[in-house]
Structures are given as C-alpha cells and as structure tokens.
N, C-alpha and C positions, 0 to 999 in steps of 0.2 A: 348571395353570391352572384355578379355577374353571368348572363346565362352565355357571354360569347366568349367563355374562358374557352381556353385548350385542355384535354385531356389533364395535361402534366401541370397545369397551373389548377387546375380544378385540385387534383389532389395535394398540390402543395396548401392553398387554402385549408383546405379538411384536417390535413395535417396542423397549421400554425395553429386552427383555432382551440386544437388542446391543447399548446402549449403558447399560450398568446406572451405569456411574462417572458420567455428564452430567445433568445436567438436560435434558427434554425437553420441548421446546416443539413442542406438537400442534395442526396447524393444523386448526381444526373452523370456517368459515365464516368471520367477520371477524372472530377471533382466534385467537392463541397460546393456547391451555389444557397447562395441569398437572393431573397428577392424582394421586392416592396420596401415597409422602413429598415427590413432588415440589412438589406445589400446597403441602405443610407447607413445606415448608425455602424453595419459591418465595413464599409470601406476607411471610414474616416477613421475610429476606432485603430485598425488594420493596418492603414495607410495602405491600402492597396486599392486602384482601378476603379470607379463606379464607372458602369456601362448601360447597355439598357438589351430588353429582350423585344423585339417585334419590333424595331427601329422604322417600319413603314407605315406602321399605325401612328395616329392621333396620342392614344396614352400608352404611351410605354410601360414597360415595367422595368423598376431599376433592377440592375444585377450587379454581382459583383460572384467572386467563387475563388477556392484556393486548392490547389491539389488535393487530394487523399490522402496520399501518404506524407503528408506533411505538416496532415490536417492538426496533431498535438502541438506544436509550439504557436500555431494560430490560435488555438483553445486558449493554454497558458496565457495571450496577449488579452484576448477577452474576458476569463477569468479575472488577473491584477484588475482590470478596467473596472470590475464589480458585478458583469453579466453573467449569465446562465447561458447554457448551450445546448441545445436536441439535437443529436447526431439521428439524422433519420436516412438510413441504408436501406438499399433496391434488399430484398432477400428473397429474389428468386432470380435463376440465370436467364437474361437479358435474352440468350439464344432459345430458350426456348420456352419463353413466355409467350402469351398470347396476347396481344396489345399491348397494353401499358403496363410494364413493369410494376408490380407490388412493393411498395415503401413501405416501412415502420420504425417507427423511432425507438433505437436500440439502446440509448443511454440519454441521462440530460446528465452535464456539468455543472454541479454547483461547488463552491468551495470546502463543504465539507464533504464532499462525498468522493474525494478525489482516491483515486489509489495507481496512475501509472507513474513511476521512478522520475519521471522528466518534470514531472509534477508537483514532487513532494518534497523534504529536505529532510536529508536521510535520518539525520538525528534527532527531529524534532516529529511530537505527533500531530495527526491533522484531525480535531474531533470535531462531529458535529452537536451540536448541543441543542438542548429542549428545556424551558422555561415552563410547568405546569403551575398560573397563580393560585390560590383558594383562599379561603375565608381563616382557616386558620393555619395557612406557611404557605409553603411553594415547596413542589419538587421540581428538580435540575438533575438532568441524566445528560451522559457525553456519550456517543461511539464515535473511536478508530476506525473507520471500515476498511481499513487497507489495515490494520493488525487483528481488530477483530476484538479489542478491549470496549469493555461496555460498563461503565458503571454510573449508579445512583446515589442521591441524596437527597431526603426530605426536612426542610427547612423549618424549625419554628420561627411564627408572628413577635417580632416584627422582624422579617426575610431580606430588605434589600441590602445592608449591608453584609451581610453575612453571603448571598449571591454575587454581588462585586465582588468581594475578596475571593471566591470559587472561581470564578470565571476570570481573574485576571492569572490565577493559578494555572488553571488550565486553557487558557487561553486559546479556547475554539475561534474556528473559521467561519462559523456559522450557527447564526441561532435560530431556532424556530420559536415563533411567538403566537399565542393565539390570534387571530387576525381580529378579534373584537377588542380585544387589550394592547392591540399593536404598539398606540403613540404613546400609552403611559408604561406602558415595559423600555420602550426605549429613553423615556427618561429616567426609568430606574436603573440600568445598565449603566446610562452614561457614555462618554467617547469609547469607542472599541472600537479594535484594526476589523472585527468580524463582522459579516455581512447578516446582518438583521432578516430572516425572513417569515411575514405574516403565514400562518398557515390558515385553512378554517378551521373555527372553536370544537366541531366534532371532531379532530382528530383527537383532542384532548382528550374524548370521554372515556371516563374511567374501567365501565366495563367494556367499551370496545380496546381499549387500551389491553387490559386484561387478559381477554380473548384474545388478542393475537399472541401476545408474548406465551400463553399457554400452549397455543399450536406451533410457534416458533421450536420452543423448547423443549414442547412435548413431552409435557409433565401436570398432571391434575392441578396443585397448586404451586404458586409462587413461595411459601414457605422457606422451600429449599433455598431460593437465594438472598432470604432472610426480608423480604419484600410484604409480605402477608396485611401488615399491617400499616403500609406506607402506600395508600390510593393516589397521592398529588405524584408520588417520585415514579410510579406504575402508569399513570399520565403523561407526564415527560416519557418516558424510557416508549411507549408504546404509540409515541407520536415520532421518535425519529424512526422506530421498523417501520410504520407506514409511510415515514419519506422517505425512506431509501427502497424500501420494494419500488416505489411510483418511478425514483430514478434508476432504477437497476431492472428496468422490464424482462422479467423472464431468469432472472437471474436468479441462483441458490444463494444464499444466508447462511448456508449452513457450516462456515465458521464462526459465526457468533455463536460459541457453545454455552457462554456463562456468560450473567451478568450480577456483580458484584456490588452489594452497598460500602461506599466510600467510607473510611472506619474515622467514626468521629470517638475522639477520646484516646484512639490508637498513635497518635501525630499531633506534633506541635504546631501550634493555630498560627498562623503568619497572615495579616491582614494586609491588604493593598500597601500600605505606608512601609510598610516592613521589607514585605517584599521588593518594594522599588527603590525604597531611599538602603539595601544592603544590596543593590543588584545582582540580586543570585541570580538569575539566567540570561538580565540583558543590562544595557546599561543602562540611568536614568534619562538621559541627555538627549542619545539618539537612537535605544532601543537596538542598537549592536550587543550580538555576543562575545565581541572581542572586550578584554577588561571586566569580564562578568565574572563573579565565582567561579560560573559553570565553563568557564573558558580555562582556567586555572586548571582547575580537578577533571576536569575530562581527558583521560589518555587511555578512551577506549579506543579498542582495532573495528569492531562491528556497529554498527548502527543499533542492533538491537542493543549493547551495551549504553550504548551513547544517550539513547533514551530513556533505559531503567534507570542510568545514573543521573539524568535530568530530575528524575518524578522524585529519587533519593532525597535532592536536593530542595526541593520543594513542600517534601512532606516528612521532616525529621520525625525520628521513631518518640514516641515519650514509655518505652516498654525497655526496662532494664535489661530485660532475659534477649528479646532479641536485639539490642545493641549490644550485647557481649558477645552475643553469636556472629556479628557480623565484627566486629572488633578481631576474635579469633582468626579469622577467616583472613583478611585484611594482613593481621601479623604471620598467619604463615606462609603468607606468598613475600611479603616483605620482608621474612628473613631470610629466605632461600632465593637466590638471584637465577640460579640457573632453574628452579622449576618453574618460579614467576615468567622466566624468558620462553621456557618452552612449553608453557600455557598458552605465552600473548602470539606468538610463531601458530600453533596450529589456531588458534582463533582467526589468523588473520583470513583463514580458507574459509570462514565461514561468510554466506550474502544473511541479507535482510530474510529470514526465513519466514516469520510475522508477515510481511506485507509481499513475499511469493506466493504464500500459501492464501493469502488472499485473492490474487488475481489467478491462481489454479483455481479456487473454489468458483469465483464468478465467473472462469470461463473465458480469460480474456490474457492466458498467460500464454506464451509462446514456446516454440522449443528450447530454445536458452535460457527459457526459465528453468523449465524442467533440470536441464544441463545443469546448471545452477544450484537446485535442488541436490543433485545428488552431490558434486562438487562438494556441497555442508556436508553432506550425508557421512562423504569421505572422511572430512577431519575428525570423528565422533571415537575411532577407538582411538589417536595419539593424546586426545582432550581425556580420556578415560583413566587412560594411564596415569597422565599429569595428577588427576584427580585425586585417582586413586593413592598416592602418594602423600597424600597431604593428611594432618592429623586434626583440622578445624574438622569436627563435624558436620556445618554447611557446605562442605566442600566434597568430605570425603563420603558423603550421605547419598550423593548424588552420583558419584562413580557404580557405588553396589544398586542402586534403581535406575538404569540406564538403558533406552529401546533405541538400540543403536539403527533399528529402520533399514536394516543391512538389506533384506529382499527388495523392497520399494529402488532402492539406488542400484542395485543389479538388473531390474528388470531396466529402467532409465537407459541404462548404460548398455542393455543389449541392445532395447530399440533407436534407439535417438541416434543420428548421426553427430558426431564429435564435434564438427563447425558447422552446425544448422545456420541455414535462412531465419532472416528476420519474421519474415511469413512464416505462416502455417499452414497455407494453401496454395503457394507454386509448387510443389515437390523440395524435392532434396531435403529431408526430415528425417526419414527413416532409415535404419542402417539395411545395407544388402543382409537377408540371411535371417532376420526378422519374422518375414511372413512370404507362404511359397506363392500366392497367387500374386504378392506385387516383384517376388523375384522371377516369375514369367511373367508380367509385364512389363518389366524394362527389360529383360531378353526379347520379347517380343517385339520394344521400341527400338532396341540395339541392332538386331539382327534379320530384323522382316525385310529386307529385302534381300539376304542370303539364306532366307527363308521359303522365299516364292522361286527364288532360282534352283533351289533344293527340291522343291514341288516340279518344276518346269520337269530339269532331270529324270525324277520320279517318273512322270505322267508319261516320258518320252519310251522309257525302257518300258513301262507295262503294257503300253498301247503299239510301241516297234513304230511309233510315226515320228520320224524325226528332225518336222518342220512343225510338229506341237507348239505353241508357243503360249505363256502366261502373262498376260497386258494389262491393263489400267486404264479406265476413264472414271470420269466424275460421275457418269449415268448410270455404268454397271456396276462400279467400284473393279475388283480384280476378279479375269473368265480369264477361260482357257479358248486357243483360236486355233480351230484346226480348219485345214483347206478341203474342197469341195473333195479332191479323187480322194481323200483319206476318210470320207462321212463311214465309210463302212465299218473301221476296225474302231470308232467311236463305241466304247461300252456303254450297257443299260444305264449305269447307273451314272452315269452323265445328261444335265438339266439342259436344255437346249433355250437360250436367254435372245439371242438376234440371229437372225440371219442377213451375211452382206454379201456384195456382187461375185467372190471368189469364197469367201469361207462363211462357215457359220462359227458363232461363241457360245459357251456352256462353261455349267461354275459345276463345282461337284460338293456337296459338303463339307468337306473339306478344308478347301479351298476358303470357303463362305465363312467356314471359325476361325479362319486365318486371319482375311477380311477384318471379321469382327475384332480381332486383335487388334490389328496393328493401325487401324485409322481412327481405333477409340484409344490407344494406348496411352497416348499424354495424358487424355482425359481422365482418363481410367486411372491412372497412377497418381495424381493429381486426389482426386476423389478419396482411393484408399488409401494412400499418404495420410490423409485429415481424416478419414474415420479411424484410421489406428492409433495418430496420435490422440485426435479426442478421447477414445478410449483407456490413453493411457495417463491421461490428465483427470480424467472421471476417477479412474485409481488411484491417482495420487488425491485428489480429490478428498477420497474418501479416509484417509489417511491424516488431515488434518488437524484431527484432537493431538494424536500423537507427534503431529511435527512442533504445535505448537506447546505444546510440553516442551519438547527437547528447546524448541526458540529458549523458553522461560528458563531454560538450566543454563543454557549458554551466555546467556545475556547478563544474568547472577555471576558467573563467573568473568566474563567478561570488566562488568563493574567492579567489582572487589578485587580484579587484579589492576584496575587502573586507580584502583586508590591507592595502591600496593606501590605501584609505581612511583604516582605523584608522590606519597608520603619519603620514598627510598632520594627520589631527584631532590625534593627540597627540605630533607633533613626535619621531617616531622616525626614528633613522638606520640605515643600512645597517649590516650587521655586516661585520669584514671575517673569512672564516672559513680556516683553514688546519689544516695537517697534525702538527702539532708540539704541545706542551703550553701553549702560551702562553693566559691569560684576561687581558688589558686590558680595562677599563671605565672610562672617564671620566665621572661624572655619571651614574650607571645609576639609574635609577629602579626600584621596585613596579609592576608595570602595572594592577594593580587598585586598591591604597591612592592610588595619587596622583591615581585616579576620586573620590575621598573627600573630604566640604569637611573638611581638615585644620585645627587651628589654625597659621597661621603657612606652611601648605602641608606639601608633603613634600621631603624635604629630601634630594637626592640626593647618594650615596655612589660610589665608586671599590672599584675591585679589579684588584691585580697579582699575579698568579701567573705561574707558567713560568720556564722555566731553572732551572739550577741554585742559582742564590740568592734562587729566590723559590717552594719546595716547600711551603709552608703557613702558613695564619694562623688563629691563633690568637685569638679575637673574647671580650673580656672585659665586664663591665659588671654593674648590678644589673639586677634584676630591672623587665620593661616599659623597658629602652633601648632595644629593638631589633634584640634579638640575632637571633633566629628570623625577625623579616622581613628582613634584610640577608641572611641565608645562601636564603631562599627565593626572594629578587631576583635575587641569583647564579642561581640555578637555572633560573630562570623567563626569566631575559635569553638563555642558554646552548641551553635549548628552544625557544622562539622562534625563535632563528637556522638553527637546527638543521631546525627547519620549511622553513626558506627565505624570510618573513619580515624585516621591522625590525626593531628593539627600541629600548623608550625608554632612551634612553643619550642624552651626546653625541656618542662614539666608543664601537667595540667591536672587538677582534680577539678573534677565540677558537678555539682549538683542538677539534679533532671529539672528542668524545667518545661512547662506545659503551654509556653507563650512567649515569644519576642515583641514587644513594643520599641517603636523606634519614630520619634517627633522631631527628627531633624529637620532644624528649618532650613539649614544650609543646603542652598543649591550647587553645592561643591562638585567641580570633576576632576576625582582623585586620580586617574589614573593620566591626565595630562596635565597635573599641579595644580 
C-alpha cells in the first residue's frame, strides 16, 4: 500500500482488499463514493460523472459517488450489468468519533442474495443455488433468502443432465461452483441467464458443510430433514449458509427454519425440452411470461399465491390422494361465486409475508414493513370465516388450525405510527402514548421554552427578585442572571458558574435537567424512536416460524382460488383422473391459443387413447395445420390435471402419468400464429 495515502484512502484500500471481486460502495458523508477501477467501471456502467480525488496531485484517484438514499436503484443497474456490490457504512456517529470514522461492510450484493422489493419480482423466486460435484452424483441445493425456502437434492452418476433440467426448473440467479471445477461445471450447466460464481473448494467440505447446518438448525443430526444420508446434497446446502453469512455480516438466519429434500418420485419429471417447447412459465422465443401457461392460470391477488402457483406448475403431483385433495378444494370455491369472491377480497389485504419476514429477521425492514405486517395480520379472521365455510378438507383443515398472530398486530398497531417514515432513524415511528420517556421527550422538544419561562416565573416568586432572568449561550448552555444589589437573597443552593461587570450567573439543578432535556431532545428521540422500534422488530422477529406458517396457508389458498377462478372464466371442467392408461378428452382445447382473437375462434379437438386398441395416434397434415399445438394441448390438458386443477375440455379422464416427453422440432410461435 502506498505509504503517502490519506487516513480515508488507507482505509478504503484495507476495505477493497477483502472484497477485491465487488464493487465498493464507500460511504463518505451523504454518499456512496468509488474509487480507483472502481469509480472507472462504476461510472461508465452507471453513466454517471467520473471525476477525480486530490486534482493537485500528479496521480489522482478516480471518483465517482451516487447519493445514499438512492443508493438501490444504482445497485439494481450494477447488479443487471453482472456485478457484485459491498455497501460498506461509517457505523459510528461522525460527531463523535475520534478521527476517522469507522467503516465496515454491511452487505455485499450479489444476485442471489437479494431480498429488497425494488429488487425482486414479486411473483417469481430469487434462489441462490450450489452445485456439490463427487465421484458418485452431485448435490444441488437452492435458497430463497428473501422467503426463506431452502431445499435439496442428491443426484445420481451420470448427473448433468438430470442438473440442467433442475436448474432450468428452478431457475436460480446464482450458482456457486467449487472454484477448482469452475470451467468444467460451467460447461456442464451450459447457457444460463444466472451468474456463475467460483467459490473456494473448502466451502464444499462435507463435514464443514455439516457442521454449520447442525448449528444453524440446532439439532444433533440432519435425519430430521431426511439428509443423513445424502453428504454431496449436505455439501451444496452448507456451502450457500456460508455464502450468505459472508454476504449478510452480522445478520440472523434465523428464518431459514427448515430445509427440505426435493421429493423425487412425488412429481412429474419435465426435462429441459418439455419444459420449454410447452412454455409453462415463459415463452420459447423471447423468455416472456406473457403467452406462457403460467400467464393463463395465474389469477392470484398475493405474490405469495403467485409463486406457489408457479412451483404447481412446474412440479405436477403424480400422487392420486393429494390431486383429489386439491381438485376438491378447486371445485368448492368454483362452485360457490360468492365465497370464492370473498376469499380473493380479503386476500387482496394480504403483502408478501414470506419476504417481510425476511427482511424483519435480517434486520433491514422498516416501519412500513412492520405496518404491513399487521395490515396481513388483519385480513386473517375475514379469510377464517371464508374458510371455515368451505367442505374441501384442504381448505376447511386450515380454518380450525389457525394463529391468527392477533397480539403481535396489536402491539404493531399500538407502537408504530400509521404513516411512518421511510426511515427508521429520523423519528416520527412511534406512536404518542407508546413509551413515557419518549412522550417527555417531545414535550420536552415541544414545549422547552415555555418551559424555561415557567422556571424564570418560578425562581422570580421564590427568590422576590424580579429582574431574575433565565438566558442561553453556547458556553454555559441555560443559568440563571441575577444582578449584583440582589447577590444577597441568591439561595445556597444555587451554583455560581461566571461572574460579569453588573451581574453574576448560576444554574441550579434543576435547571441543568432541563438543560439536559431539551438541547439533547432531537437527539434523544431520534435514538429512542430506533431502540423501541428495533425492539419491536426483534419481536416480530421472533415470531417468524408462525408467520411463515400462516404465509404457507394463505398462499394455498390463494392458489386454489385462482384456479377456481380461471377454471369459472374459461369454462373448464373437472378432469376425472385415474390409475390405468386411459386419455379421453372431449372438446379439449389450447389454454393459452383460445386467450387469442382467433379468426373463426379456436376450434376444439378430442383424444382417445388407452387400452388395448387405442396405443397410438399418429397425427398427419401440411405444414401450419396444427400439428405441434394439438399434441402440446394433449400435454398441457394432462398437466394441468395433474396439478389438481380443471382444464379446458368438455370432459376429461386421464391416466397419471409419471413423465411428459416432448421432441418438437417446430420452432413454432403459437401465440403470434
């Protein structure tokens, strides 16, 4: 390091060199500053300003910087670009530090680890992902960190195809890859929108892997989440807790309550090819969700809805029992219009509770979050009711097991002010009537100086001198001035602080708690303001497991009433589903083409398969009849059911099926002809 740096350049160095890969956003007053190739790659990037620092020296240092508070939608431009970010904050008050302000880097940015709303897209998740190779499979584990879902899978040899088709499924933001198998993982991945990043190979190790997830979860063994036996998927899982502690400094975990093996055998296997040439959640062409299945069938109110009904989509049931359950569920909101209506009515009070409670847990949520929180909280007995009402069992199972969380949203609602600040450390947070010492501090800020006049009065009658006077400077802060012919009837207990040419000044205790009040008052209130609501975010906090309960119930209901929906809008029937090879379709429609103003409409087709005499059809025609969307309608009617779901049809039985293949060669786009 240059020995002729400056104090604050010395520590920005110290600072970049642990995070040499990030971009480093250095908080110097009321901004972000870059410096070095930072402010280079940060301006151009940015499109904003490069400048320089020490402009009268020989080498300059580049600069460049972007407000504070404006600092997330610069992140978000860096992020798209493909960068990392270290938000590295003064964390101690500037007024009364002693030289140089203390810095530390309070978060890094990376694409999967995101969890602020400006950030994310509400209905889709953002997981980070971990690729653990070995000799005999690979484990691949994903987390949510902004919901807090965490799960695994251990792959058998030979893995990489069976990892493509995972990861285009779930389609992480980010992968961690051992940094020694770096270039031959990313040729086994292939093209991905997600950002690749090397880790080193010990984070892999299995029993450091182990160990943490033990202490994370705080539980002897892994058993419990059915892991015991799976070291490569315990590898993965235990390599993204060690990236996201590294990027979360200081931060609690402690929503990540559970981590779940992926249920293979539970769900219908959809491989790359399948997934993309039926675009269940985006299009072929240009990776739009507009014209996808999941564009169709989604008519949920909540984001949590919007999501479960994503993963629905992508991971049909092949378990008879629970697609009847959700079928059930499905038909009795779909035949009842007005409970269905006044399910999806109080749903719509509900926010993202999943990714609230994640930024309560980490510490970074605001008082409108809070607000927010209770805001859900509130819809929970009119959803009860709705519930309650309903004779599907999945539905009505969940009204009689219900923590409606009623105290956590009362205490919210006594503290928190109604229209909080975006902050949580200017004041205005907390309600009046809350807490008495901060309701004598803004008495004390409101009224201190009909406070001291109140004193003046006071001092005037006890002492009979009634040229007393109570003053102010910067030196003494507030005394009392009395004139030289009155020194006598001054009482003992009066301090004697200056003597000047006609009077002398004296503070009395008094006085001096007065003082203390009222020139510490902002400060003061400011201060307590933010330890009580920290306090009452640590509470909600703690409350976590249970909110994310109630998310999982809302969200369930949520889904099943937007199937309920779509089924009611576009005139879908029940599927009748069974165990044998049989496909009957009467009138099966496209569920996306027949959204489409067709000429003449869309013109529904049939299909008999099953049994012995009905093993295969053979679909002939020219070219643009129709071929590739009739066999994709098959498919897509078949999925649907499978989900637990209607489908447009006018009848349907179908046989469970454990696998969709689909080898269309056509690069057809059916929803622009």
């Amino acid at each position: 390091m240059p020995p002729d740096l400056t104090p604050l350049m010395r520590q920005f160095r110290q600072v970049k060199q642990r995070y040499p890969d990030a971009i480093l956003f250095f908080r110097v007053g009321d901004f972000y500053e870059m410096f070095y190739e930072d402010a280079v790659e940060g301006s151009r990037l940015l499109e904003i300003a490069l400048t320089s620092r020490d402009k009268h020296k020989a080498d300059q240092v580049p600069l460049c910087g972007v407000p504070y508070h404006a600092a997330t939608s610069y992140i978000a431009k860096l992020l798209k670009a493909g960068r990392s970010v270290a938000v590295c904050d003064q964390v101690e008050d500037p007024q009364t530090a002693k030289g140089l302000v203390r810095r530390e880097v309070v978060r890094v940015y990376t694409p999967g680890t995101l969890i602020e709303p400006d950030l994310l897209a509400a209905g889709e998740p953002n997981y980070l992902a971990a690729i653990a190779p070995g000799s005999s499979g690979a484990g691949l584990a994903w987390l949510d960190l902004s919901t807090a879902e965490f799960r695994v899978v251990e792959l058998r040899a030979p893995w990489a195809d069976a990892a493509r088709d995972e990861l285009l499924r779930i389609e992480p933001r980010e992968i961690l890859v051992p940094d020694e198998e770096a270039e031959r993982l990313r040729a086994i991945i292939g093209p991905t929108a997600a950002a690749i990043t090397p880790v080193p190979a010990s984070t892999f190790h299995p029993a450091a892997a182990q160990t943490l997830l033990l202490g994370h979860f705080r539980v002897a063994s892994l058993a419990g989440f059915g892991c015991d036996d799976k070291s490569l998927a315990v590898s993965a899982a235990g390599s993204l807790l060690q990236y996201v502690n590294a990027t979360q400094p200081g931060a609690s975990l402690s929503h990540v309550t559970r981590m779940q093996v992926s249920a293979q055998g539970g769900t219908m296997l959809l491989d790359r090819a399948t997934q993309r040439n039926l675009e269940l959640v985006r299009r072929a062409v240009d990776g739009q969700v507009s014209g996808s299945l999941l564009s169709v069938l989604d008519r949920t109110v909540t984001p949590l809805g919007a999501r479960l009904l994503r993963e629905w989509i992508l991971h049909p049931l092949t378990d008879l029992a629970q697609i009847a359950a959700r079928q059930e569920a499905v038909a009795d909101l779909h035949g009842n219009l007005d409970r269905r209506s006044r399910l999806r009515t109080a749903l719509r009070g509900v926010s993202d509770l999943e990714r609230l409670m994640s930024r309560i847990v980490l510490g970074v949520a605001n008082a409108r979050d809070l607000r927010a929180l209770k805001d859900s909280i509130a819809t929970v007995p009119a959803i009860t009711r709705v519930l309650a009402t309903c004779k599907a069992p999945l539905l009505h199972e969940r009204a009689e097991a219900w923590d409606d969380l009623a105290q956590l949203a009362a205490k919210i609602e006594q503290a928190i002010h109604p229209e909080p600040p975006a902050s949580v450390k200017e004041g205005g947070v907390i309600r009046d009537g809350y807490n008495a010492d901060l309701d004598e501090l803004r008495a004390v800020s409101r009224d201190g100086k009909t406070w001291i006049a109140q004193i003046e009065l006071q001092e005037r009658q006890r002492t009979g001198i009634d040229s007393l006077k109570v003053r102010y400077n910067q030196v003494f802060g507030y005394y009392i001035e009395v004139t030289k012919p009155n020194l006598p009837r001054v009482p003992a207990h009066y301090v004697r602080k200056q003597t000047i040419v006609n009077a002398e000044r004296f503070i009395t205790p008094e006085l001096k708690a007065l003082e203390d009040k009222v020139l510490g008052a902002e400060d003061r209130i400011r201060a307590l303001e933010y330890e009580l609501f920290d306090a009452l975010r640590r509470e909600a906090a703690g409350c976590a497991p249970r909110v994310q309960a109630l998310a999982r119930t809302l969200a369930l209901a949520d889904a099943l009433a937007a199937l309920a929906e779509g089924a009611a809008e576009g005139g879908y029937c029940r599927p009748e589903l069974m165990r044998d090879d049989t496909l009957i379709i009467k009138d099966g429609r496209h569920p996306v083409l027949e959204r489409q103003d067709l000429p003449g409409g869309f013109i529904p087709n049939d299909v008999l398969l099953g049994g012995p005499d009905h093993r295969l059809l053979i679909i002939t025609g020219p070219n643009m009849a129709g071929k590739s969307t009739y066999l994709r309608q098959i498919a897509l009617i078949v999925l649907m059911a499978q989900m637990g779901g209607f489908v447009p049809a006018k009848s349907a039985a179908i046989g469970l099926v454990d696998r969709i293949f689909t080898r269309i060669g056509a690069a057809d786009n059916l929803v622009e002809g």
